[in-house]
C-alpha positions as CSV (number, residue, x, y, z in Angstrom):
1,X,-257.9,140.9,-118.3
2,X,-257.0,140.4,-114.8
3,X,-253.5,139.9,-115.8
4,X,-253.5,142.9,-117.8
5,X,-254.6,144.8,-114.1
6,X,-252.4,142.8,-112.3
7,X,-249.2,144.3,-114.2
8,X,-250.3,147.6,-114.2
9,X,-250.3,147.2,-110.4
10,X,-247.0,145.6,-110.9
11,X,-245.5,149.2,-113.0
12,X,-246.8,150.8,-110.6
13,X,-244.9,149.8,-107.4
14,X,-242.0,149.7,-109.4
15,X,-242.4,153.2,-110.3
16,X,-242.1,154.1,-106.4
17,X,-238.4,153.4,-105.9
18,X,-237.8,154.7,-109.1
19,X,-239.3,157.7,-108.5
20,X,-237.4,157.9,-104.8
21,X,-234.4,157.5,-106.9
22,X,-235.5,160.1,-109.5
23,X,-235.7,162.4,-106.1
24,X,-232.8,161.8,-104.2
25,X,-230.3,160.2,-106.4
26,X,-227.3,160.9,-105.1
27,X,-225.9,162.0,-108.9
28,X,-227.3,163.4,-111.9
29,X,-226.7,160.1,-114.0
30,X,-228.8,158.2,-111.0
31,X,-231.8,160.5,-111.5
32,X,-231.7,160.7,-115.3
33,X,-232.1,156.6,-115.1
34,X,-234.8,156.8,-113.0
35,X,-236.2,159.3,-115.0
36,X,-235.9,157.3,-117.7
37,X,-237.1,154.0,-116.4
38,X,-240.3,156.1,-115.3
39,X,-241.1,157.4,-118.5
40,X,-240.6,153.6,-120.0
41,X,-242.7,152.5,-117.0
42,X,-245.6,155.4,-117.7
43,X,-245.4,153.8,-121.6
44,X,-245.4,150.2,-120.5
45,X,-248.9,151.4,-118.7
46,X,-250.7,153.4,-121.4
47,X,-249.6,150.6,-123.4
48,X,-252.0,147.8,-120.8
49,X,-254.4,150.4,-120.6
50,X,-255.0,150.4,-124.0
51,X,-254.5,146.6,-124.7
52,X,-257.0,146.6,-121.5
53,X,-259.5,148.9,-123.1
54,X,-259.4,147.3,-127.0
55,X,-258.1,151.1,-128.1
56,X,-256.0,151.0,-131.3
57,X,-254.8,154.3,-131.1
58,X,-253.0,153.8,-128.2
59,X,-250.0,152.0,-130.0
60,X,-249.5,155.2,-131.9
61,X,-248.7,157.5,-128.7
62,X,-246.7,154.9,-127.1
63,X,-244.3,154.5,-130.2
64,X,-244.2,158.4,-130.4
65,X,-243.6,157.9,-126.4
66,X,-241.2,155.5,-126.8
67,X,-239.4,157.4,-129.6
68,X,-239.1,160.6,-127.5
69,X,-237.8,159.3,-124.6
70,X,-235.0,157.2,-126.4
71,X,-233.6,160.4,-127.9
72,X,-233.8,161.9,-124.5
73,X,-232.1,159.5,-123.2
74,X,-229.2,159.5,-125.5
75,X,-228.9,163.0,-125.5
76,X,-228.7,163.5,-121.6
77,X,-226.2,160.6,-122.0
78,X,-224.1,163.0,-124.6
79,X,-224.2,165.7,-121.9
80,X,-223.3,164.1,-118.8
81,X,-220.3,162.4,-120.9
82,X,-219.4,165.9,-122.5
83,X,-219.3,167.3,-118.7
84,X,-220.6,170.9,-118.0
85,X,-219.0,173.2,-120.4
């Protein structure tokens, strides 16, 4: 288990450039990553936490998680290459 905490602590400083990114990027495709790589990140942690706490439902919200935030991802993808029309 205390590798379990260990790399929640891990996601969690890696969330903190992303998250500087996701504020200052200097382009809308470098905050959409970040975005994106913190809402993977957020998953990535419910996902230990419930590992950490023996919860089985926990594998249903991160594949409903995980699901969302690919088509997210692919549709700001299909925007940004569309351009703003």
């Amino acid at each position: 288990m205390i590798a379990v905490d260990i790399a929640i602590v891990i996601f969690g400083l890696c969330a903190m450039p992303a998250g500087y990114r996701m504020l200052v990027g200097p382009s809308r495709a470098d905050r959409a990553t970040a975005a994106d790589l913190m809402v993977f990140l957020l998953i990535g942690m419910v996902a230990l936490i419930g590992f950490r706490n023996n919860s089985g439902y926990t594998l249903d919200i991160v594949l409903v998680a995980a699901l969302v935030a690919f088509l997210s991802t692919v549709s700001y993808a299909r925007v940004l290459l569309r351009g703003d029309r």
